[in-house]
Structures are given as structure tokens and as C-alpha cells.
N, C-alpha and C positions, 0 to 999 in steps of 0.2 A: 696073631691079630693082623688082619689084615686093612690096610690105610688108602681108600678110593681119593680120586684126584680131587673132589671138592673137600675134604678132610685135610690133606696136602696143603691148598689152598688155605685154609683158613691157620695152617698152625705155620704158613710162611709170613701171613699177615702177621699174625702177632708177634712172630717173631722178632721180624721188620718193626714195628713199633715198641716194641721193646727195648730194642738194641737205638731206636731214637730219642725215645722218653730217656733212655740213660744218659744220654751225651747234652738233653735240654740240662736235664736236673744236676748232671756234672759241670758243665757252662754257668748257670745260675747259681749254684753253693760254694763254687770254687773262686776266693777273692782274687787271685791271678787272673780270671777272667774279667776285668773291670767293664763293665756296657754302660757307665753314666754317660747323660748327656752331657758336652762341655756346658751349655748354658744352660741352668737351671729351668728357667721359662723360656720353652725356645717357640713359642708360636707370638710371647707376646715382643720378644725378640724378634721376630722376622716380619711385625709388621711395620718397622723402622727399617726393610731393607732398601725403600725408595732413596731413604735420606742418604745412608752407609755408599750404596751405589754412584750417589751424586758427588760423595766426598772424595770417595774414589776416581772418580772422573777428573774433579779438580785437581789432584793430585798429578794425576797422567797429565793435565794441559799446563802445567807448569813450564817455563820455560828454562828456567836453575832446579834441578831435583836437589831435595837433601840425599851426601850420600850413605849408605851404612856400611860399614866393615865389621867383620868378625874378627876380634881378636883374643888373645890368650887370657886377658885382663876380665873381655867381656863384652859386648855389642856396644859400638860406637855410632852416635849418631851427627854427622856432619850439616850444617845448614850451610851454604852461599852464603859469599860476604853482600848479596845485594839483598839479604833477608832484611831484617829492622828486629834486631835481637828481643826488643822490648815489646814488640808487639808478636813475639812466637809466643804463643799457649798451644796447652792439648796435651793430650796422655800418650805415651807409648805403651800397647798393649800386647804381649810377647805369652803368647799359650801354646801348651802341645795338645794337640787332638784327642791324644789317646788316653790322657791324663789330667781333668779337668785340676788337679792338684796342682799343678804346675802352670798356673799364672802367675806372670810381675807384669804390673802395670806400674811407670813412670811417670811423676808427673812430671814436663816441661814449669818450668818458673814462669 
């Protein structure tokens, strides 16, 4: 039997797609491959990115930073003694990207 180059053609196509469809359906069934979103609703998420943005600015214009060290114990978070203890609120929120399973969020007192 003999195999012309548009026949060639077509059984390298599918080839080629087969050998991709494998690797989608292997990515997608195999739980090692984790693809969640970190945030569950992330569009309704990112329409609060104006706010986030601004917090984060205020943050930067600070004149005393709080500071944070890592340690053996665990993440330490330092405020300035010209803070006003009583009046810090707000959450510390500590996630990994790859793993939306692994958030802790703190609440400040």
C-alpha cells in the first residue's frame, strides 16, 4: 500500500491531536494537576480591585511600616509604637496561589 503526501498529512494531524487530547484529559483527571481558582468568584472579586488598590497605596504612604519577620514559631507581625493599639483592626490574609486550600486569615483584635 502505498501512502500519497495528503494521506501523510492527515494521519500526522491526528496524530498530533491525539497525542494533545491525551495530555488535556491527563491534566484534567489527574487530582495532582490542581487548576482551581484561588477565589471562588473571581470576576465578582475583581470588581473591588479599585478599593484593594487604594488600600494598598495607603499602605505604601505610611510613614512607620508594620514590620513582618518569619520565624520558626510562625509569621510575626510588628506594628510601630506610634500606632494606637486599640484602634488597629483588619484581617491578615496569608494564601498560596497554587493551593486555594491553604488559606489563614487573622483576625487583628
Amino acid at each position: 500500500m502505498k501512502i500519497n503526501w495528503g494521506t501523510g498529512i492527515v494521519i500526522a494531524f491526528a496524530l498530533f491531536m491525539t497525542f494533545i487530547l491525551y495530555f488535556v484529559f491527563e491534566v484534567q483527571s489527574n487530582s495532582k494537576y490542581d487548576n482551581d481558582l484561588v477565589v471562588e468568584e473571581y470576576y465578582k472579586h475583581d470588581t473591588h480591585f479599585q478599593e484593594e488598590m487604594a488600600r494598598i497605596q495607603n499602605a505604601h504612604d505610611l510613614q512607620h511600616k508594620p514590620s513582618i519577620k518569619f520565624e520558626e514559631e510562625g509569621v510575626k507581625v510588628t506594628f510601630p509604637a506610634t500606632f494606637e493599639s486599640d484602634k488597629i483592626k483588619g484581617n491578615i490574609l496569608l494564601y498560596r496561589p497554587s493551593n486555594k486550600n491553604l488559606i489563614l486569615i487573622h483576625k487583628l483584635p
